[in-house]
C-alpha positions in Angstrom: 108.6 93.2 95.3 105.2 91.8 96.2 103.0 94.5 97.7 100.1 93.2 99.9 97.8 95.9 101.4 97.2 95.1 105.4 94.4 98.0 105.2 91.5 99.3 103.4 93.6 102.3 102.1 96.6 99.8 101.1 94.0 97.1 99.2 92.6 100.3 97.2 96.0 101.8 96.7 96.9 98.5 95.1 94.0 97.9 93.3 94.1 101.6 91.6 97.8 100.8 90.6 96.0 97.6 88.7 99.3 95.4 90.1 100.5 94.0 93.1 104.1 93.9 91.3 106.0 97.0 92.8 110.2 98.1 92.6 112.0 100.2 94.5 112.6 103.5 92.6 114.5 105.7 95.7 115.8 105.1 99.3 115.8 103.9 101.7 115.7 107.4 102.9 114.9 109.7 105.3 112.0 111.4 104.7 110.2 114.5 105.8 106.7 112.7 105.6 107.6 110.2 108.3 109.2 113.0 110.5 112.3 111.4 109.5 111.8 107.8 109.7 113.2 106.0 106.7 111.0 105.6 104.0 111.3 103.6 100.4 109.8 105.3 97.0 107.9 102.8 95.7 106.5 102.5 91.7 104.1 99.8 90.2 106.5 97.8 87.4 103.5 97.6 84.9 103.1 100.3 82.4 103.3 104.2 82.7 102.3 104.2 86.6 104.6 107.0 87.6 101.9 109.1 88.9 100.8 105.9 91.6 104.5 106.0 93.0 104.2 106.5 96.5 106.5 106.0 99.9 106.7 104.0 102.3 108.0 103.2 105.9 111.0 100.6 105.5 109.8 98.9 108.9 106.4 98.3 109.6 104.4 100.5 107.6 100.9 100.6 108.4 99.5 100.1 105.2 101.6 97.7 103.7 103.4 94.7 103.9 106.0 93.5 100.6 108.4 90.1 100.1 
């Protein structure tokens, strides 16, 4: 997926991962860091980038938006 950031923290957390390629490596999923919205592990498809996998809210997160 496409991974566009809507804020300053999104832009940075896409330009740190050096892609704005990403896939879905778990969910969607309930998740305890959302108080239990559903959430999508995210990784960047380029390279070692295990360590910039992050989550996500599956609708309307405030950081992100993907296609």
């Amino acid at each position: 997926m496409k991974l566009v950031g809507k804020t300053r923290k999104g832009k940075n957390k896409i330009h740190e991962a050096g892609t704005d390629e990403w896939q879905i490596a778990r969910g969607p999923e309930p998740c305890i860091c959302f108080n239990g919205a559903m959430g999508i592990m995210i990784e960047p498809m380029t390279g070692d980038q295990a360590n910039k996998s992050r989550w996500i809210l599956a609708d309307n997160d405030p950081d992100f938006e993907w296609a």
